[in-house]
C-alpha angles and dihedrals in degrees: 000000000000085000099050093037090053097050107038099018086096104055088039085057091050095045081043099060094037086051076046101051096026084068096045100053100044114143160121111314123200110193117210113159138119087274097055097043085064090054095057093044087054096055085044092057101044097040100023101031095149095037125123110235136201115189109208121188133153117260108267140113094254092042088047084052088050105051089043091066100047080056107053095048093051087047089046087053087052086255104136109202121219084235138266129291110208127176135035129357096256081059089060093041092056090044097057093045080057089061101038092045083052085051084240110172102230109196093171146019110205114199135117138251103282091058096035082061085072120109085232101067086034106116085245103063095029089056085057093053097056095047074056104047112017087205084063097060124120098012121180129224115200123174131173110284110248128229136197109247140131113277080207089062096038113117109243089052092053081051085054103048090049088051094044087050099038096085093042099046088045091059095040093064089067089034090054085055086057096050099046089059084054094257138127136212119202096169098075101104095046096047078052085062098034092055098046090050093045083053096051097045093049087046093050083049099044101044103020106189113339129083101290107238117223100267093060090050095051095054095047096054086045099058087038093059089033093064094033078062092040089064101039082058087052088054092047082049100052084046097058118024093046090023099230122179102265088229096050092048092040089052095052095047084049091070089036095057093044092046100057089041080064091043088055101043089051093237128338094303102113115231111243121238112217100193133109096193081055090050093053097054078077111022100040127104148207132207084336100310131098133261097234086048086051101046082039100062093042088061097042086054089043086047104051085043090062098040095049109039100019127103083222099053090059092049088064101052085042088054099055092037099060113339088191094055095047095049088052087048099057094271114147086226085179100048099051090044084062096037093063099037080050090043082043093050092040098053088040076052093055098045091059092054093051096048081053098054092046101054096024103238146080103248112189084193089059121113099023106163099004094115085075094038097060084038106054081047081064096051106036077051085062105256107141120233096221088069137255102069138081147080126227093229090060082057092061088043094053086046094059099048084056088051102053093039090063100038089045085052096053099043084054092049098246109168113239094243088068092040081062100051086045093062101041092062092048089053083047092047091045096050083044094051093044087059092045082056091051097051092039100251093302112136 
């Protein structure tokens, strides 16, 4: 039972709070994306082929996505729409007088359910507008079909959660190094900062005014993640060769970084990042998932790989197990203690860049408590704190538990003081539970 609790516990944790959340949040879906407008724009063509059609949204970016591609797939099928009507309903309104006042002859109205909910495309107004205007007459109103399922399981908020995830559990794999070796790195989140600003502010030299090309991107985030990892390797320094407690020395480092993030951005105002390629590192997708999903998956398999059929992998876990020991057995105790600070600084590094890239701009204020939140992912996925133990799967696993609960939290309207107090006792249960392993389950 130990055995099996201390290798799947995790996961069943995990299956057991998106059975949880995907309860709790059952209801009524109405589908209105770009998949679903070319559905609609398929069963037009096939059961309405001659008929006149008016596409109404809101007017918003989804809603504009939506109706473009409503739009597309009628014009692809050799079906020309009267436009799109995007906005309020007054603007609807407006735009259907248009029409009845040209004498143009209206068969359908295409929208979804937020805008069908409107008193205008109710039967009773638009009644009215056809005694008013006779082209108007037997409109139809057709709308995507809804259907009962979880929002937790839909599929825009599991792309969320693994974006919201994607920068944490990529930190955590080097912060889970650290940890095994029975270290600690508090300066994660404000090398975060410190690298995003560094990047903004190489890009605006680099490139001035003008669209930075490729080439200029590239070396900005480069030197950015380059320094974030030289001072992770100066903390691994200041570890082993003075042998200064790693909390005292990450701390430090922690006010320094964010310090000089503040010294390079000239105050707490964030450096703006005019670049669509740079945009896209984070933003981007492919094949529907995001990039930092993407770039997220391969570490975690690199480093699994590393961590599972690599002599240095198994240095780690003997460093943190016994260093002694290790020394006495050949390990380079010294050199793997500044290998995983260095791999730390350089994916906090990394994060920051990619925080960057996502909202365009260089924020010193970014990353401000991200440092607990990575660690507590490495303890609630079963890496002790007192050294020698953990997976990197279990990591991502323990990422993704803190992910959905609070997703699953906010989509249950669960205020954020309570959301507080909820993580805190998880952290409290997963290091608990880590002693309870370690005695072997004796009180």
């Amino acid at each position: 039972m130990q055995k099996f609790v201390s290798q799947y516990g995790v996961v069943f944790v995990l299956v057991l709070l998106c059975a949880y959340y995907s309860f709790a949040t059952l209801n009524q879906q109405h589908p209105a994306d770009a998949a679903t407008g070319r559905k609609l724009a398929t069963y037009i063509t096939l059961q309405l082929p001659n008929a006149n059609v008016l596409i109404v949204v809101r007017d918003s970016d989804d809603d504009r996505a939506f109706a473009a591609s409503i739009r597309q797939s009628l014009e692809t099928a050799g079906v020309k729409p009267l436009g799109v009507a995007a906005g309020e309903p007054r603007d609807i309104v407006a735009e259907l007088r248009r029409l009845g006042a040209a004498g143009t002859k209206l068969d359908v109205i295409v929208t979804h359910h937020a805008s069908a909910q409107w008193t205008v495309l109710g039967e009773g107004r638009l009644k009215e507008l056809a005694d008013e205007f006779p082209s108007l007459a037997n409109v139809q109103v057709l709308k995507p079909s809804s259907y009962t399922w979880p929002t937790f399981l839909t599929r825009g908020n599991l792309l969320s959660i693994g974006n919201q995830v994607a920068v944490t559990a990529i930190i955590a794999i080097a912060m889970t190094m650290v940890i095994i070796t029975a270290g600690i790195d508090l300066s994660v989140g404000s090398l975060m900062a410190l690298s995003g600003v560094l990047a903004a502010w190489a890009i605006h030299r680099l490139a001035g005014e003008g669209d930075p090309g490729l080439m200029t991107l590239a070396l900005a985030c480069f030197v950015a993640v380059l320094l974030s990892a030289a001072i992770g390797l100066l903390t691994g320094v200041m570890v082993t060769a003075f042998d200064i407690p790693a909390f005292i020395v990450t701390l430090a480092v922690m006010r320094i970084a964010r310090g000089l993030a503040y010294q390079v951005a000239d105050g707490p105002s964030p450096i703006g990042i005019k670049s669509e390629a740079f945009h896209s590192l984070s933003a981007g997708t492919l094949l529907g998932v995001s990039n930092p999903v993407i770039l997220m998956v391969v570490l975690y398999f690199l480093a699994y790989a590393l961590m599972s059929h690599t002599a240095l992998g198994r240095y780690i876990y003997a460093v943190g197990g016994n260093p002694e020991a290790a020394r006495l057995s050949g390990v380079p105790v010294k050199r793997v203690l500044l290998f995983v600070y260095a791999m730390c600084g350089a994916l906090a590094g990394l994060g920051g860049v990619m925080e960057a890239s996502l909202f365009s701009v260089g924020n010193p204020n970014s990353g401000v408590g991200y440092e607990l939140q990575i660690i507590a992912a490495v303890v609630v996925g079963g890496t002790s704190l007192m050294g020698g133990k953990g997976k990197v799967l279990g990591t991502l696993i323990g990422a993704l538990i803190l992910a959905v609960i609070s997703n699953g939290m906010y989509l249950t309207k669960v205020d954020s003081y309570t959301q507080m107090i909820v993580f805190g006792v998880l952290i409290l249960i997963a290091v608990l539970l880590d002693q309870l392993k370690t005695r072997r389950w004796k009180l």
